[in-house]
Backbone as CSV, one residue per row, in Angstrom:
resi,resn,N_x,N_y,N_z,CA_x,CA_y,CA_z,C_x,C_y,C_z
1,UNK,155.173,87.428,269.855,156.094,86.351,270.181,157.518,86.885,270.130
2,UNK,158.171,86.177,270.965,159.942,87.380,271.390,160.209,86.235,270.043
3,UNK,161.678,86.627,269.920,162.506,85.894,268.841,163.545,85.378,269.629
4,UNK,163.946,84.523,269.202,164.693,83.509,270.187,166.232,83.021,269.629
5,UNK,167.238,83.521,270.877,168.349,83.604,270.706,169.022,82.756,272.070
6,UNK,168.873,80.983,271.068,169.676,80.128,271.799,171.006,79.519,271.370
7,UNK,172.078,79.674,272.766,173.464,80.145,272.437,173.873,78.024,272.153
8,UNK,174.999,78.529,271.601,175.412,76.797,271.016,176.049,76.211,271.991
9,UNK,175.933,76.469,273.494,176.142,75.910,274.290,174.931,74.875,275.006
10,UNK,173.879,75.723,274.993,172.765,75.284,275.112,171.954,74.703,274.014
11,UNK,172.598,74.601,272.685,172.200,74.097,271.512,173.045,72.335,271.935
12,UNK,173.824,72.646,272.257,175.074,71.239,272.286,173.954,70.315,273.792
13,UNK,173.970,71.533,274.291,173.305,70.292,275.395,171.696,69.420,274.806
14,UNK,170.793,70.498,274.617,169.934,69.776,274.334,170.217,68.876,272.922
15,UNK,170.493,69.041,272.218,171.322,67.622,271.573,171.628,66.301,271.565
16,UNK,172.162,66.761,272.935,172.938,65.890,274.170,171.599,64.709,274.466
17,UNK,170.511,65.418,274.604,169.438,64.972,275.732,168.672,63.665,274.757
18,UNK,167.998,62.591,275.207,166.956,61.607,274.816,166.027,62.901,274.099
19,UNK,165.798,61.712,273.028,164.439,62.812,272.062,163.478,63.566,272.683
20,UNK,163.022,62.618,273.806,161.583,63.058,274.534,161.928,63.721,275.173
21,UNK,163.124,64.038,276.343,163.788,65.149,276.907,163.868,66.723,275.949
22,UNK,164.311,66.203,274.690,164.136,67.554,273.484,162.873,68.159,273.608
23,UNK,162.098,67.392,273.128,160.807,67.519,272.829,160.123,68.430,274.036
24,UNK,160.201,68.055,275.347,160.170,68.641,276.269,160.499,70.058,276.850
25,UNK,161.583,69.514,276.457,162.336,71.727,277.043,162.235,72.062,275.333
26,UNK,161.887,71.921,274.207,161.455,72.872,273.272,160.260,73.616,273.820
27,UNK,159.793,72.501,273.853,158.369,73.399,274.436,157.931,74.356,275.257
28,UNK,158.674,73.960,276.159,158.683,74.935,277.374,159.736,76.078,276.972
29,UNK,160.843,76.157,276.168,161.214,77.329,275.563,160.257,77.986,274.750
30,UNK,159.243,77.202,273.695,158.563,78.105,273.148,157.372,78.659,274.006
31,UNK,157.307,78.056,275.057,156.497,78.752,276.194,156.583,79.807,276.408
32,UNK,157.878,79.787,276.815,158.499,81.618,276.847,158.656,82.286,276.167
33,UNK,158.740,81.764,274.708,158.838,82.643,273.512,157.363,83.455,273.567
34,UNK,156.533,82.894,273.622,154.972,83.001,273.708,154.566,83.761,274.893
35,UNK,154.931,83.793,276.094,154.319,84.583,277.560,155.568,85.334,277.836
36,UNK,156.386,84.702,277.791,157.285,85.874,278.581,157.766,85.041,279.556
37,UNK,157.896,85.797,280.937,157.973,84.791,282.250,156.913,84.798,282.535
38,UNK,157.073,83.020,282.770,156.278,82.145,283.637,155.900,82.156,284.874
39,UNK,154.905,81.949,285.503,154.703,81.869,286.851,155.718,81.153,287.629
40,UNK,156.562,80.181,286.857,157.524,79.282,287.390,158.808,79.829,287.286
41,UNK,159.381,80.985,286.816,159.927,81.697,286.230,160.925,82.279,288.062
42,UNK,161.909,82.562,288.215,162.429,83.332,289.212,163.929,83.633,289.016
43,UNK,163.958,84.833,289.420,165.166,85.930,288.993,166.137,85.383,289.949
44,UNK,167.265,85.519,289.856,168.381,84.633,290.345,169.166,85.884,291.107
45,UNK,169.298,85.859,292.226,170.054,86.706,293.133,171.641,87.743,292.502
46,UNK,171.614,88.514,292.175,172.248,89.339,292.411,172.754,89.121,290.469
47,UNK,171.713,89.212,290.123,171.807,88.964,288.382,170.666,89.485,287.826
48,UNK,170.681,89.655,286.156,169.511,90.182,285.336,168.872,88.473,285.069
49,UNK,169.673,87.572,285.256,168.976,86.078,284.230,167.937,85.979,285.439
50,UNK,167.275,85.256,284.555,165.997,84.126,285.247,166.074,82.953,285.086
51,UNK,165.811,81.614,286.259,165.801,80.437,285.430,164.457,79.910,285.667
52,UNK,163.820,78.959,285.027,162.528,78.164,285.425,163.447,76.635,284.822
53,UNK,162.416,76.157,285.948,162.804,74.691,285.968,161.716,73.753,285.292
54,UNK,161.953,72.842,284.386,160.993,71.926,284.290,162.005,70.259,284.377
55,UNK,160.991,69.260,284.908,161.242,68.163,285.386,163.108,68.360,285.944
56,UNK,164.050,67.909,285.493,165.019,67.907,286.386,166.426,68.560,285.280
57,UNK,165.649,69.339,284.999,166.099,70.425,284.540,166.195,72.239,284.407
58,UNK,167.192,72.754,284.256,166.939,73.993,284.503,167.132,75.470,282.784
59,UNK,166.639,75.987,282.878,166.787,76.754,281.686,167.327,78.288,282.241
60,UNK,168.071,78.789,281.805,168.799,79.571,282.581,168.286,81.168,281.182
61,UNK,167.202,82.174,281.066,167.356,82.588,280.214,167.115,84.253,281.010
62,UNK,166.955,85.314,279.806,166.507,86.891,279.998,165.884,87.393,278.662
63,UNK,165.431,88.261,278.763,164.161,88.980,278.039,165.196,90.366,277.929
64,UNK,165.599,90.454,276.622,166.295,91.949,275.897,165.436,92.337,275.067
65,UNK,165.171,93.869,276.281,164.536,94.758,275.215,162.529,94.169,275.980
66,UNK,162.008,94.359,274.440,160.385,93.322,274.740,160.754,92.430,273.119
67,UNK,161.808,92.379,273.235,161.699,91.547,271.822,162.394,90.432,271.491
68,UNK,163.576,89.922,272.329,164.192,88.840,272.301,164.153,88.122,273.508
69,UNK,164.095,86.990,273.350,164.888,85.830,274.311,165.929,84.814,274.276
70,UNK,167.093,85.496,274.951,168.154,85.031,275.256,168.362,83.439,276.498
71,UNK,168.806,82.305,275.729,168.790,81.317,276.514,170.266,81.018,276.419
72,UNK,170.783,81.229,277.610,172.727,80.760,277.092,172.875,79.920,277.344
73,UNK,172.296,78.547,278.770,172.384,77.473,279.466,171.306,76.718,279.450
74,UNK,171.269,75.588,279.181,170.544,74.271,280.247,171.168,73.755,280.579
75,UNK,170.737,72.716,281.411,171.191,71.892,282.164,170.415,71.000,283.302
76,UNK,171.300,70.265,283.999,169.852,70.034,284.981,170.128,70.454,286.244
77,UNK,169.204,70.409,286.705,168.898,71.060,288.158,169.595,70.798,288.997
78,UNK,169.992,69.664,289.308,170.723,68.725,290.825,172.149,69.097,290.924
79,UNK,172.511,69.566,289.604,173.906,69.472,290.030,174.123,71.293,290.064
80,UNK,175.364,72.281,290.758,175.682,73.388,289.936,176.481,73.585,289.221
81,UNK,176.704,72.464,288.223,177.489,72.410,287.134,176.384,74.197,286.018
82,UNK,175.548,73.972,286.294,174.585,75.250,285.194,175.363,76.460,285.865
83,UNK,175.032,76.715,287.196,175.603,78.011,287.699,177.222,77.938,287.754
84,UNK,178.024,77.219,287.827,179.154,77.508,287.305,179.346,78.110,285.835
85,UNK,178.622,77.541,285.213,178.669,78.016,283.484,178.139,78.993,283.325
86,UNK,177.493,79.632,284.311,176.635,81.166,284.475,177.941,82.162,284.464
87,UNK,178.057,81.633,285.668,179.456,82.974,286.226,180.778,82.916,285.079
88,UNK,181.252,81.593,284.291,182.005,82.273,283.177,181.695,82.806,281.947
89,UNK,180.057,83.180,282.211,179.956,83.818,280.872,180.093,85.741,281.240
């Protein structure tokens, strides 16, 4: 299982979210903690991140090393408020 390094930006959002929304993308983060990338999983053009999407949301993360996972963003999908917050990191 990777060890998991989620940034307090993405700590503030899910926060943010209805319980059952939490409950939700935990899971599917510890998904990845657990496999790695997902079949749902796709590398983002002209970058090392990956994001996978679940319901109308997006998780923006990368795999350092074979031993961590780095998640700096969520957010949701519809808007590119996430990929703006990509490019100033």
């Amino acid at each position: 299982m990777l060890n998991l390094q989620l940034s307090k930006k993405a700590q503030k959002f899910l926060s943010s979210l209805p319980p059952k929304q939490q409950k939700q993308l935990a899971i599917k983060i510890m998904e990845l903690r657990q496999k790695g990338h997902g079949a749902d999983s796709a590398l983002l053009k002209g970058s090392s991140w990956y994001r996978v999407d679940f319901g109308e949301y997006r998780i923006i993360y990368t795999i350092e090393g074979e031993e961590v996972l780095v998640v700096p963003l969520v957010g949701k999908r519809n808007d590119d408020d996430v990929y703006k917050k990509l490019r100033r990191l």
